[in-house]
Backbone of each chain as ProteinMPNN parsed JSONL, in Angstrom:
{"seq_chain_A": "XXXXXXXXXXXXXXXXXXXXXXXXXXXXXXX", "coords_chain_A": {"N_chain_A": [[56.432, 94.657, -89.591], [54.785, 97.721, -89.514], [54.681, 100.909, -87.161], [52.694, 102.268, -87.74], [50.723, 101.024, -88.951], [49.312, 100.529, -86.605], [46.774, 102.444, -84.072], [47.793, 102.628, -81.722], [50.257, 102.068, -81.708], [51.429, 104.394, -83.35], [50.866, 106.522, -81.41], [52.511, 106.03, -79.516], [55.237, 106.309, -80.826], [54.642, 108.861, -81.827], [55.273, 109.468, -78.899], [57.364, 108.803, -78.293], [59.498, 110.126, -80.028], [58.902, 113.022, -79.284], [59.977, 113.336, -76.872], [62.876, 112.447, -77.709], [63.609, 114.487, -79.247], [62.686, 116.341, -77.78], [65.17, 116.293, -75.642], [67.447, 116.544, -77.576], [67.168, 119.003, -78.174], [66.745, 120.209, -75.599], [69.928, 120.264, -74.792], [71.147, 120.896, -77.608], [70.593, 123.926, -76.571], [72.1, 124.09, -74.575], [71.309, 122.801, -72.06]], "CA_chain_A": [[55.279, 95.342, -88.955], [54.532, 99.236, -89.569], [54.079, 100.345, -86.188], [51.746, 103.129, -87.849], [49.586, 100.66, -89.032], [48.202, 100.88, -85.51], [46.807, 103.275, -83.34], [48.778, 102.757, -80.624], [52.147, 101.859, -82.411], [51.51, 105.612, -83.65], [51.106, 107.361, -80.352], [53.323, 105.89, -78.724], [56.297, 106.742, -82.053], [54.87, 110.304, -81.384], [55.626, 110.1, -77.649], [59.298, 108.495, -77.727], [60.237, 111.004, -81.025], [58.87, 113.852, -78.832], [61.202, 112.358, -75.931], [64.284, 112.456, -78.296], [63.751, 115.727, -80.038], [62.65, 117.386, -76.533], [66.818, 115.926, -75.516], [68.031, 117.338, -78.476], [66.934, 121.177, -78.341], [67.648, 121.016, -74.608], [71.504, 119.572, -75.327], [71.53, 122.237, -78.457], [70.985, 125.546, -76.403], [72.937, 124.477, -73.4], [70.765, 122.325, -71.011]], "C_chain_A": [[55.583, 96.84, -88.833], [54.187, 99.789, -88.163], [52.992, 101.588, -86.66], [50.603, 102.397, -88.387], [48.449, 100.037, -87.792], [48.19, 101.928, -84.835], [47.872, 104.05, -82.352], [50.376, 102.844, -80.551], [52.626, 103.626, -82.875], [51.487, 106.68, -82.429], [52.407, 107.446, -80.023], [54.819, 106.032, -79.611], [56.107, 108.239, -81.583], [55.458, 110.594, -79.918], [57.284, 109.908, -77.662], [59.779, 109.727, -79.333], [60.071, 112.336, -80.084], [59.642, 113.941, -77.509], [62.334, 113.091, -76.769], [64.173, 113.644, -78.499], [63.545, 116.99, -78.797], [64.224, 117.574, -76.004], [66.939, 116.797, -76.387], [68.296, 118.505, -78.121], [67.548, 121.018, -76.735], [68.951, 120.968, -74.598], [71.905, 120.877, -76.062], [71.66, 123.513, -77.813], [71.495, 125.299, -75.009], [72.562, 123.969, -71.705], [70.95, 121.565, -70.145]], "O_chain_A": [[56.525, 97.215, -88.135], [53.24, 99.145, -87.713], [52.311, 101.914, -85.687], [49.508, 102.959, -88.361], [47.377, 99.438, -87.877], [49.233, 102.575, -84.74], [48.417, 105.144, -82.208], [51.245, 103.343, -79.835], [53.773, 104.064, -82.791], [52.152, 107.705, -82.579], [53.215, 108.371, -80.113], [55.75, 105.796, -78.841], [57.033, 108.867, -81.069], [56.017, 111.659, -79.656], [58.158, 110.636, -77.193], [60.978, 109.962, -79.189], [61.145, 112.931, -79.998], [59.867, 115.12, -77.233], [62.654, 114.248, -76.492], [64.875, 114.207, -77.659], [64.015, 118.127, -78.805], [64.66, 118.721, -75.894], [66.562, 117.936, -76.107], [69.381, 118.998, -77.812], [68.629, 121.547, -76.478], [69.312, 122.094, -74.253], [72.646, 121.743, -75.596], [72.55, 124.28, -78.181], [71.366, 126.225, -74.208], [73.053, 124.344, -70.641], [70.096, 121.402, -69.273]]}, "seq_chain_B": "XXXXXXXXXXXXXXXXXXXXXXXXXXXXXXXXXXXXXXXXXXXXXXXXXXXXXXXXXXXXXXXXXXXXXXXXXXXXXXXXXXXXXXXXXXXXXXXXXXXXXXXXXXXXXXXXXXXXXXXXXXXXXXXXXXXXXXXXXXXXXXXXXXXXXXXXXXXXXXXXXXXXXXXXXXXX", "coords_chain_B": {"N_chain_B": [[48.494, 152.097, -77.928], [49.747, 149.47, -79.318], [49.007, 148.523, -82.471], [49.978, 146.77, -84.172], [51.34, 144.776, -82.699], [49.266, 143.688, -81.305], [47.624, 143.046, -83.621], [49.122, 140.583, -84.917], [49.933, 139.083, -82.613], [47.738, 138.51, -81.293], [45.261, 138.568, -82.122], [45.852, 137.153, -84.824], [47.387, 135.234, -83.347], [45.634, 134.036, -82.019], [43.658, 133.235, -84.425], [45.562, 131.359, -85.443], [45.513, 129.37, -83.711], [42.901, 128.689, -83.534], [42.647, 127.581, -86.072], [44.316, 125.662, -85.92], [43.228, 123.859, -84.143], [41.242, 122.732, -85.804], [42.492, 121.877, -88.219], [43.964, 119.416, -86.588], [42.306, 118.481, -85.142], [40.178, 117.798, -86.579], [41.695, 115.44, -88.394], [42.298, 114.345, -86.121], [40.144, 113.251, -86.231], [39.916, 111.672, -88.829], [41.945, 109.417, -88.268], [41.243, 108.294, -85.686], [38.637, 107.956, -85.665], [37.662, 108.037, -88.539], [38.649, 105.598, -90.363], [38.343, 103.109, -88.975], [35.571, 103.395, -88.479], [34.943, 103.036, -91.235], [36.314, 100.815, -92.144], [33.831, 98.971, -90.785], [31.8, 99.978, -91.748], [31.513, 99.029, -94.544], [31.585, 96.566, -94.07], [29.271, 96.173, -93.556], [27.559, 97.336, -95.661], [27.47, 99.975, -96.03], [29.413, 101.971, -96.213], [29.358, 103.666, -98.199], [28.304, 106.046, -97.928], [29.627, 107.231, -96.126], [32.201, 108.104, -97.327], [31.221, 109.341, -99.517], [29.603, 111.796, -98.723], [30.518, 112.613, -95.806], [33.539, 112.291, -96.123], [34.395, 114.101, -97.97], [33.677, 116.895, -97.357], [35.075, 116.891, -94.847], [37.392, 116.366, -95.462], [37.709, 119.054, -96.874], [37.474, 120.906, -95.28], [40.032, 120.199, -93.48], [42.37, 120.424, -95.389], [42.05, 122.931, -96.227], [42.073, 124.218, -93.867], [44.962, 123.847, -92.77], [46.197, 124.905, -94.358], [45.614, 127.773, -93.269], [46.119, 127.778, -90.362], [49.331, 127.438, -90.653], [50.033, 129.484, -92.183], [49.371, 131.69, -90.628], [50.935, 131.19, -88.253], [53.278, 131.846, -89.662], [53.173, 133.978, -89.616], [52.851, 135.364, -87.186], [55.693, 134.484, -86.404], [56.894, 135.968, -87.845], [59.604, 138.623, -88.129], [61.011, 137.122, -87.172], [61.248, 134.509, -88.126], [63.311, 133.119, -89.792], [65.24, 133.16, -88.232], [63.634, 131.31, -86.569], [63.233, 128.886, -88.21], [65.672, 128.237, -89.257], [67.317, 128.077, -87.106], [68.621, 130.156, -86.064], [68.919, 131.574, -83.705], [68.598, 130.898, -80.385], [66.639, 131.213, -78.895], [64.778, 131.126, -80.025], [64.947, 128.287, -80.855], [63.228, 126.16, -79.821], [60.365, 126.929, -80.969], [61.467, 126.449, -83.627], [61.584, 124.011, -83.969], [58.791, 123.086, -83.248], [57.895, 124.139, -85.852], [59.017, 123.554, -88.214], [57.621, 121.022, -88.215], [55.231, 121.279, -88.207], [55.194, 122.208, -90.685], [56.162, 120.239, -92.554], [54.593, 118.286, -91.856], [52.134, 120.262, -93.392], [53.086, 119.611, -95.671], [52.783, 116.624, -96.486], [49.653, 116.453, -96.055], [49.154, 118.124, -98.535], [50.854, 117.1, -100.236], [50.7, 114.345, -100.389], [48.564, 113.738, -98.638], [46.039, 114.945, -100.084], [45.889, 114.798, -103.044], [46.197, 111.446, -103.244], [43.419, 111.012, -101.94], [41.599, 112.281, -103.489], [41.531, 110.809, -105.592], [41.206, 108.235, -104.379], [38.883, 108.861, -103.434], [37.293, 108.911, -105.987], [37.736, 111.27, -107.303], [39.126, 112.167, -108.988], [39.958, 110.583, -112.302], [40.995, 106.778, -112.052], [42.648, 103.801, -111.695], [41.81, 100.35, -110.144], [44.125, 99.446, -109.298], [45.489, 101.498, -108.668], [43.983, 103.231, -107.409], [44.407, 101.399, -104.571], [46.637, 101.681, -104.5], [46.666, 104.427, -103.954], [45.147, 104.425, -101.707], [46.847, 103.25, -99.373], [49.059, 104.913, -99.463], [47.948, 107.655, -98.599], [47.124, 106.572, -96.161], [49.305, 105.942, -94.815], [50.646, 108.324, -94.705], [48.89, 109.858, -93.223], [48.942, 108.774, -90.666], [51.178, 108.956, -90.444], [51.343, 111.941, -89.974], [49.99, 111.884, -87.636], [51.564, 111.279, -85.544], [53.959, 112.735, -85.936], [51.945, 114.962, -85.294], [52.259, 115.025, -82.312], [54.902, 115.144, -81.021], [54.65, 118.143, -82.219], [53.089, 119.648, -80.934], [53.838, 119.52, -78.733], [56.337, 121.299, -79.002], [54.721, 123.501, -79.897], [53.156, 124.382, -77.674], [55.058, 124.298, -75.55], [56.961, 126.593, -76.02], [55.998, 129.067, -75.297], [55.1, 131.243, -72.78], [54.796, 130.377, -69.198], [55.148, 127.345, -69.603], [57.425, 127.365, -71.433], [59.082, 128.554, -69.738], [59.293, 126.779, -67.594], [60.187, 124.14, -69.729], [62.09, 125.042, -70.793], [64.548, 126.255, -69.893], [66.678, 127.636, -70.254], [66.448, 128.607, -72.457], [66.284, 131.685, -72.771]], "CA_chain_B": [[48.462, 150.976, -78.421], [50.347, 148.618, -80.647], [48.077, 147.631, -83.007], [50.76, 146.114, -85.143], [51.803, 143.882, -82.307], [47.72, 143.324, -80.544], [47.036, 141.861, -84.072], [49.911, 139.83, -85.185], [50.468, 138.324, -81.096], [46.804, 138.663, -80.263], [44.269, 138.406, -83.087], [46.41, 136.231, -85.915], [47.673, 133.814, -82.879], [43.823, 133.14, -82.073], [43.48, 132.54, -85.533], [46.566, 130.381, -85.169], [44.913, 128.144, -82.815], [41.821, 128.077, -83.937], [42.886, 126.83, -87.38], [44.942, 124.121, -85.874], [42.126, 122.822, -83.845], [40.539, 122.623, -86.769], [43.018, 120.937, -88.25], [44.449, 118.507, -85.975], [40.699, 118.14, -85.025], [39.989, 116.723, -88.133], [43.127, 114.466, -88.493], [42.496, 112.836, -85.243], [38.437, 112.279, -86.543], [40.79, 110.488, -89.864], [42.736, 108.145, -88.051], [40.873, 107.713, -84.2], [36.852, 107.356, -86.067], [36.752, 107.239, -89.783], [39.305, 104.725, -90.334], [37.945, 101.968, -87.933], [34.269, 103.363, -89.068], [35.005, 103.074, -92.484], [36.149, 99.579, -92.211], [33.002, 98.482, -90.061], [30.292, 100.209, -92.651], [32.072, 98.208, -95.504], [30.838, 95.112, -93.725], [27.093, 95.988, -94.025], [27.415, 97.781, -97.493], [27.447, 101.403, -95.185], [30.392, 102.97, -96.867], [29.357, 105.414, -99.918], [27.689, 107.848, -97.04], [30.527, 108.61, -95.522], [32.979, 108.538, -98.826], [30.42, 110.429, -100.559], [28.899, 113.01, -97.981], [31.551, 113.383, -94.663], [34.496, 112.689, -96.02], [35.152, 115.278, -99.083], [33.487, 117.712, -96.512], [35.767, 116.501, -94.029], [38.435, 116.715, -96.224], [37.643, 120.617, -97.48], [37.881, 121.929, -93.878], [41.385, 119.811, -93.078], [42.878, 120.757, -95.556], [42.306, 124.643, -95.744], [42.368, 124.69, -92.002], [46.132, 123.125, -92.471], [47.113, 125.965, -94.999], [45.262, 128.752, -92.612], [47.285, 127.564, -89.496], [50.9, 127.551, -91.413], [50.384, 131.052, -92.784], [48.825, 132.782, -89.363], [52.1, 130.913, -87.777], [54.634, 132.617, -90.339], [52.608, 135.843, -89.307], [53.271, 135.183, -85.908], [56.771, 134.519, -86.176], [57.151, 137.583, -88.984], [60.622, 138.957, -88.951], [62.044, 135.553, -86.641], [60.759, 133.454, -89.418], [64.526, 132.506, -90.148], [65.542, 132.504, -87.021], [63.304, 129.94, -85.96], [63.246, 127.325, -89.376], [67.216, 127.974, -89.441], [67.786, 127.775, -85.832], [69.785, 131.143, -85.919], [69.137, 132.216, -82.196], [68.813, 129.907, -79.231], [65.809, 131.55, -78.052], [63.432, 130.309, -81.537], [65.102, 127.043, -81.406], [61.689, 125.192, -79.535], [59.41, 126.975, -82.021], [61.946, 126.306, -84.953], [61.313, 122.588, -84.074], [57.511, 122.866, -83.919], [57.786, 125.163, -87.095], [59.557, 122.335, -89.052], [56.921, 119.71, -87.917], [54.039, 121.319, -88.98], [55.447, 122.161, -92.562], [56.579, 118.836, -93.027], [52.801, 118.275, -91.831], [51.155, 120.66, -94.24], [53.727, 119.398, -96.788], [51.951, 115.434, -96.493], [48.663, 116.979, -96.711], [48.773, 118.476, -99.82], [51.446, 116.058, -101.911], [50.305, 112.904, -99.95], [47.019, 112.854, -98.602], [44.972, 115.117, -101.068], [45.895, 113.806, -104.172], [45.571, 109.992, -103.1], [42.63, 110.917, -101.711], [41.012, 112.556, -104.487], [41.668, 108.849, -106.408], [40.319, 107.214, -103.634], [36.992, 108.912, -103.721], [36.777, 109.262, -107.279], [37.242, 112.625, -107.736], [39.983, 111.811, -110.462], [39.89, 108.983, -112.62], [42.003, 106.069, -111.165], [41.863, 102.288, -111.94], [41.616, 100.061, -108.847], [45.241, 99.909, -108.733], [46.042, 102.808, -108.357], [43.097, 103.388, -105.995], [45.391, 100.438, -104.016], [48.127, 102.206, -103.788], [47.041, 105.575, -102.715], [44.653, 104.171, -99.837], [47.88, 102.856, -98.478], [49.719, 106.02, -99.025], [47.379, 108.256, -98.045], [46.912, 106.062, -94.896], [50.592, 106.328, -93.56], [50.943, 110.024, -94.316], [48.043, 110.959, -92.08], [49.06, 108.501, -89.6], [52.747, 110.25, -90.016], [51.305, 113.548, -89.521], [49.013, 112.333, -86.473], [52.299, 110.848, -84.806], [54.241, 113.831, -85.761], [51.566, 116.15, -84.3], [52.325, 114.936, -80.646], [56.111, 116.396, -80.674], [54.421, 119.289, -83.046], [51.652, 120.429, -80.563], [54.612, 119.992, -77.622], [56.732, 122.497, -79.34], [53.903, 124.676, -79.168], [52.879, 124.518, -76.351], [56.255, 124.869, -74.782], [57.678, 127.568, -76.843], [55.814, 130.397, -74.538], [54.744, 132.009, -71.43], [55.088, 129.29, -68.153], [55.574, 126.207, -69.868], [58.42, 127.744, -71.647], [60.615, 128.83, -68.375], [58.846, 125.336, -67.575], [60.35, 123.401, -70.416], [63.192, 125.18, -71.943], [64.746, 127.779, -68.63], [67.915, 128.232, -70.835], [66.163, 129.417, -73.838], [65.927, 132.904, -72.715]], "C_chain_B": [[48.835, 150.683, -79.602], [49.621, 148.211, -81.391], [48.656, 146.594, -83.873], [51.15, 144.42, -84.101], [49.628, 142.919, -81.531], [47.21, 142.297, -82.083], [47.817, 140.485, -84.132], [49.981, 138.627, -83.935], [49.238, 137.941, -80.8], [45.574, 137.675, -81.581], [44.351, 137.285, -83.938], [46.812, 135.113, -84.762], [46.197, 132.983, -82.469], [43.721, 132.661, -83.193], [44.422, 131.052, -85.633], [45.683, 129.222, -84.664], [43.681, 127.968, -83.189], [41.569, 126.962, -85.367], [43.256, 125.442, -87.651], [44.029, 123.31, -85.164], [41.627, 122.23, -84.542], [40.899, 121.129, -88.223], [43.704, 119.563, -87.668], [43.398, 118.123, -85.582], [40.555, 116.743, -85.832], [40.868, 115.271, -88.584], [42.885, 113.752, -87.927], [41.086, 112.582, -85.858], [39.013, 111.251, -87.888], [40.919, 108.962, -88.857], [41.909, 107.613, -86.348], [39.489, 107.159, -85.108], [36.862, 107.163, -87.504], [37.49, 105.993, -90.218], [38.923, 103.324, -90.383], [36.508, 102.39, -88.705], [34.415, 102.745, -90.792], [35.185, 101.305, -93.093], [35.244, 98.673, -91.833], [31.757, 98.531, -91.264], [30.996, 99.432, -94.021], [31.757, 96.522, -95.615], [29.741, 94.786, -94.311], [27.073, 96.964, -95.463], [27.121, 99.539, -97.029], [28.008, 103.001, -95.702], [30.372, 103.945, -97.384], [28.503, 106.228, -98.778], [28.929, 108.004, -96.57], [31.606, 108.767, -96.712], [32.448, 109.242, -99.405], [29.73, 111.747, -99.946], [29.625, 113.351, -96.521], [32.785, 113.428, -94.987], [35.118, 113.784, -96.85], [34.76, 116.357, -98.353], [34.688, 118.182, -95.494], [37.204, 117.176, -94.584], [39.174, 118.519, -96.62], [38.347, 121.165, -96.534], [39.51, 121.571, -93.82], [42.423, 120.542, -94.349], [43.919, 122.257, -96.137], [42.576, 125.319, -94.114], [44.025, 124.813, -92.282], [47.033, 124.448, -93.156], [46.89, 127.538, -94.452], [46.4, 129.135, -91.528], [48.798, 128.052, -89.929], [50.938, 129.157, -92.199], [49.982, 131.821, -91.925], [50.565, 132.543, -88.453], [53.068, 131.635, -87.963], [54.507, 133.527, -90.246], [52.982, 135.797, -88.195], [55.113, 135.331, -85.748], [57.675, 135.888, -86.979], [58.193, 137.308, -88.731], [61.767, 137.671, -88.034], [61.716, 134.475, -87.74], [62.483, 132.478, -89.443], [64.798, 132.08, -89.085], [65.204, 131.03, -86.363], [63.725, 128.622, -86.84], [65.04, 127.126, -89.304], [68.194, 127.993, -88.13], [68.768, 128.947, -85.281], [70.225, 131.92, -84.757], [68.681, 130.826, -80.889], [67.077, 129.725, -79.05], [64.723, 130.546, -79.137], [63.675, 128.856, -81.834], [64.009, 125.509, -81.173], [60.623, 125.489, -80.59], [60.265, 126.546, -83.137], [61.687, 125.137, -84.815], [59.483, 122.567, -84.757], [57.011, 123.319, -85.419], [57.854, 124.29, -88.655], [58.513, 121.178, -89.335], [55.485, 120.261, -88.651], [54.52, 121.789, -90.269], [55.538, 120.979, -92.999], [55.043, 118.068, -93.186], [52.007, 118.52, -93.24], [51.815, 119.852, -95.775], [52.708, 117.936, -97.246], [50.46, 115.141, -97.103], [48.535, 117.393, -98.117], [49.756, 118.027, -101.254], [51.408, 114.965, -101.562], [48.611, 112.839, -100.222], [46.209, 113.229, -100.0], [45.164, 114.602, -101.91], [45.344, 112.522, -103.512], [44.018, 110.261, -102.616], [42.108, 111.304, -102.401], [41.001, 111.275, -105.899], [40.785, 108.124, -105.708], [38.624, 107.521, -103.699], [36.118, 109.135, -104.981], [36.158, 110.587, -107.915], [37.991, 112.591, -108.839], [39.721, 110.344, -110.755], [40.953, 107.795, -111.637], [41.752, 104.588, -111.22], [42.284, 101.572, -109.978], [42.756, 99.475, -108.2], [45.702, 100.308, -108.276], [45.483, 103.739, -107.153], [43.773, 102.775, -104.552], [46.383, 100.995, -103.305], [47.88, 103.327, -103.133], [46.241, 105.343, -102.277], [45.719, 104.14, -98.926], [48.744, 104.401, -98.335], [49.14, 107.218, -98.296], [47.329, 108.242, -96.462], [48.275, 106.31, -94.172], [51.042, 107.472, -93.965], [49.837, 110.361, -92.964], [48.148, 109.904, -90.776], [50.478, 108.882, -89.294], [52.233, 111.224, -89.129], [50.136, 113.058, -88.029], [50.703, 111.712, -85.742], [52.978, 112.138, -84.637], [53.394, 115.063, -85.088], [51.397, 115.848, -83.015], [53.702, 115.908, -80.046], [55.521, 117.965, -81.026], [54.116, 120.505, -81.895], [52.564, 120.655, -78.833], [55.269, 120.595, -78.167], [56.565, 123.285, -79.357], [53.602, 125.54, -78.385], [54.031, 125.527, -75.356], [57.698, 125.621, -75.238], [57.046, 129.158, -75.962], [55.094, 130.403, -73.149], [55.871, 130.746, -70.074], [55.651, 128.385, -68.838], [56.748, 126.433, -70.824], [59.661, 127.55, -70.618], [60.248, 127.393, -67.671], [60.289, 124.262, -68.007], [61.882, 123.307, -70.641], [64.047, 126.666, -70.65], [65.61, 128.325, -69.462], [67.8, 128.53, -72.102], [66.28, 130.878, -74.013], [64.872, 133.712, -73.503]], "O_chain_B": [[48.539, 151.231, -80.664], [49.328, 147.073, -81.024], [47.982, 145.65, -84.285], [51.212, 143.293, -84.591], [49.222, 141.757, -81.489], [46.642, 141.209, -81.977], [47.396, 139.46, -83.596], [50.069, 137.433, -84.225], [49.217, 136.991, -80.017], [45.3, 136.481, -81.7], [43.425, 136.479, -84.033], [46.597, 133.963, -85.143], [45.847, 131.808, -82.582], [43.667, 131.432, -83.174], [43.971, 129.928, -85.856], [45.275, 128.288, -85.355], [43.338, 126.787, -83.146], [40.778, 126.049, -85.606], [43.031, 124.584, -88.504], [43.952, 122.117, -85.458], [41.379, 121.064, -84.232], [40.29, 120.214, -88.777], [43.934, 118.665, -88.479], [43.445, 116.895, -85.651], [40.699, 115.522, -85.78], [40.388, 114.245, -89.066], [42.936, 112.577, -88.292], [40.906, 111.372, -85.99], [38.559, 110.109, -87.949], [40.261, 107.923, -88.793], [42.131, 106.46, -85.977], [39.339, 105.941, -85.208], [36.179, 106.229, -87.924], [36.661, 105.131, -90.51], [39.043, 102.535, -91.32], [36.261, 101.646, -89.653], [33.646, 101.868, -91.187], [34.574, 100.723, -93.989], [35.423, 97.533, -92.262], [31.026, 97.609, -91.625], [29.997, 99.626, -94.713], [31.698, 95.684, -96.515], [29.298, 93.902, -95.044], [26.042, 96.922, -96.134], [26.527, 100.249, -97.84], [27.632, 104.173, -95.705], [31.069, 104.948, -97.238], [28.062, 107.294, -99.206], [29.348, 109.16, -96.64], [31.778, 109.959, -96.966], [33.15, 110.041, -100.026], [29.353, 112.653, -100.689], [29.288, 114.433, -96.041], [33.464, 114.316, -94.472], [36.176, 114.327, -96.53], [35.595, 117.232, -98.582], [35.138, 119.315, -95.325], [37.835, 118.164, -94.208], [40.307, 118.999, -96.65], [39.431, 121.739, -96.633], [40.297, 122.484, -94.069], [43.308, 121.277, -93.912], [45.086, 122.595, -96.335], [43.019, 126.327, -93.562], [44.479, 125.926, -92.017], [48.103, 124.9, -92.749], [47.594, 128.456, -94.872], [47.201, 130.069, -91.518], [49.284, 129.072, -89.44], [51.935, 129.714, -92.66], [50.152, 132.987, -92.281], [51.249, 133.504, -88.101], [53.762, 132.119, -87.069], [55.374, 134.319, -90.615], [53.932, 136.58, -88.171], [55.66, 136.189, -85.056], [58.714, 136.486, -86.697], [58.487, 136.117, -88.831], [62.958, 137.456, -88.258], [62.473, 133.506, -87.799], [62.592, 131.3, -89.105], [64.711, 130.893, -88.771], [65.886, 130.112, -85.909], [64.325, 127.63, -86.425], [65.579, 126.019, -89.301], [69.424, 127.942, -88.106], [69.528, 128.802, -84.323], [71.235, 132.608, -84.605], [68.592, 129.684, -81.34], [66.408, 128.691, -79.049], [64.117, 129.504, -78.888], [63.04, 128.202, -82.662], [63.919, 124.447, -81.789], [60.003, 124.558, -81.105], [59.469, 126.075, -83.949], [61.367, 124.791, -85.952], [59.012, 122.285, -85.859], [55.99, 122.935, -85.99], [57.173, 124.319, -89.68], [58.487, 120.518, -90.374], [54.85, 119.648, -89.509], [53.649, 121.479, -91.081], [54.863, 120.693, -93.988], [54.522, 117.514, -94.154], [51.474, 117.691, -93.977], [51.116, 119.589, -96.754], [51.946, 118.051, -98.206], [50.047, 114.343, -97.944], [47.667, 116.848, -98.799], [49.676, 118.276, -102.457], [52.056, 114.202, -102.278], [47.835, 112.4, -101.071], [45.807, 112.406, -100.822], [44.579, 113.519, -101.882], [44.147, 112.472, -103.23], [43.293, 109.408, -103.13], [41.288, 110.387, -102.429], [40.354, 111.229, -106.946], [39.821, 107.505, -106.158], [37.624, 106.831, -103.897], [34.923, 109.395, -105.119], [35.141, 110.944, -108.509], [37.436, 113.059, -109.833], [39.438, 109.373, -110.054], [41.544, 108.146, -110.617], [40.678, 104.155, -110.803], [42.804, 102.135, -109.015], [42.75, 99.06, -107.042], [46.451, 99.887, -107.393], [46.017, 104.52, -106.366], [43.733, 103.457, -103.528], [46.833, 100.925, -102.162], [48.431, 103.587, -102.063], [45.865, 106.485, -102.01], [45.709, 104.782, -97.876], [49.002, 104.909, -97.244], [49.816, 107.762, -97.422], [47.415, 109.19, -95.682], [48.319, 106.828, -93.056], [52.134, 107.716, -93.453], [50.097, 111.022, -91.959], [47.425, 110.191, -89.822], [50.912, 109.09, -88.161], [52.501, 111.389, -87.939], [49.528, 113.971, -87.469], [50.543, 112.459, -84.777], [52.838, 112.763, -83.585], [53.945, 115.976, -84.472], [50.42, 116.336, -82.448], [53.753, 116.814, -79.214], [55.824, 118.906, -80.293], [54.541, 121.657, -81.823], [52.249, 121.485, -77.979], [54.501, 121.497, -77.832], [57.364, 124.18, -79.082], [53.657, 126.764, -78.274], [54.012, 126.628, -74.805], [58.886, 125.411, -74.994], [57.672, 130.212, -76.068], [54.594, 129.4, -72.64], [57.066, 130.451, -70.074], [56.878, 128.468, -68.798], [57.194, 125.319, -71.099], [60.667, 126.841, -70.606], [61.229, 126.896, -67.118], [61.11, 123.765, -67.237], [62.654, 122.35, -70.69], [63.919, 127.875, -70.842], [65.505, 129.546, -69.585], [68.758, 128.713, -72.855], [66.369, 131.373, -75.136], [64.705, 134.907, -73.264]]}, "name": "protein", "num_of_chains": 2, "seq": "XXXXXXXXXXXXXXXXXXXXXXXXXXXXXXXXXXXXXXXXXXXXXXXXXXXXXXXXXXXXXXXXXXXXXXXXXXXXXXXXXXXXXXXXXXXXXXXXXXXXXXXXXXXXXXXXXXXXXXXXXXXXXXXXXXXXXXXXXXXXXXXXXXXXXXXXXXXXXXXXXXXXXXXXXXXXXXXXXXXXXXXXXXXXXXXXXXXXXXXXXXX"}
């Protein structure tokens, strides 16, 4: 199961990647 | 007065944003309404109006909006350009994220979706194979690029003013 072949499976991929990658950068410059 | 900085900061970032409304607009009318519509008017025999009269319309705007946005951006960022895509200062490293996301974006758009989609609506030849395959591809690029534009449009966002010293305090 794709979870982009739903709506919701796709939000909610954008919210937890924007989660991780928000971690990241703050981690990278010292947060 | 700066006029060098009033357009570039002032004038070209309106453009900025207006472009991406425009685009990300459009994107979510893809995947939130024509999608689901598209499969509904297919029922009752509905279909060829919007394949044949909203979506190549549809289409025009998204995907000049997408290449408007990404070149008002690289005006915006002018001589940080590197900085940000190559992460070379601390401070550009929230926009170097969002910077990344929408290229990768515009990138989808124009060696994913358009092509397949120009098959799909029979703007190029294409047997019903091939039609097959790029519905499907078409379909999980622009539901990539609508997932990816949630981190995208928070990178944005919180790359200046408040939601900056907000987001990112130790960005300087």
């Amino acid at each position: 199961m794709n979870p982009l072949d739903s709506l919701w499976g796709t939000v909610i991929a954008g919210l937890v990647l924007t989660l991780i990658l928000y971690v990241i950068v703050r981690l990278a410059i010292g947060g | 007065m700066d006029w060098g900085a009033f357009i570039q900061y002032g004038l070209v970032r309106w453009l900025h944003i207006g472009a991406g409304v425009m685009w990300i607009g459009l994107l979510y009318y893809f995947n939130f309404v024509q999608v689901a519509a598209l499969k509904a008017a297919q029922a009752d025999n509905t279909a060829a109006g919007i394949s044949k009269h909203v979506a190549p319309r549809a289409l025009l705007f998204f995907r000049w909006a997408a290449v408007v946005t990404w070149l008002a951006g690289a005006t915006i960022l002018g001589a940080h350009l590197f900085d940000a895509f190559f992460f070379l200062q601390q401070a550009y490293a929230p926009i170097g994220v969002g910077a990344w996301l929408g290229t990768i974006m515009l990138f989808n758009v124009w060696v994913l979706i358009w092509p397949n989609q120009k098959k799909i609506l029979g703007i190029v030849q294409a047997s019903d194979e091939e039609k097959a395959k790029a519905r499907r591809v078409a379909f999980l690029a622009s539901r990539t690029n609508t997932m990816l534009s949630i981190p995208m449009l928070f990178f944005m966002v919180a790359s200046g003013g408040v939601f900056r010293t907000a987001l990112f305090p130790m960005a300087g």
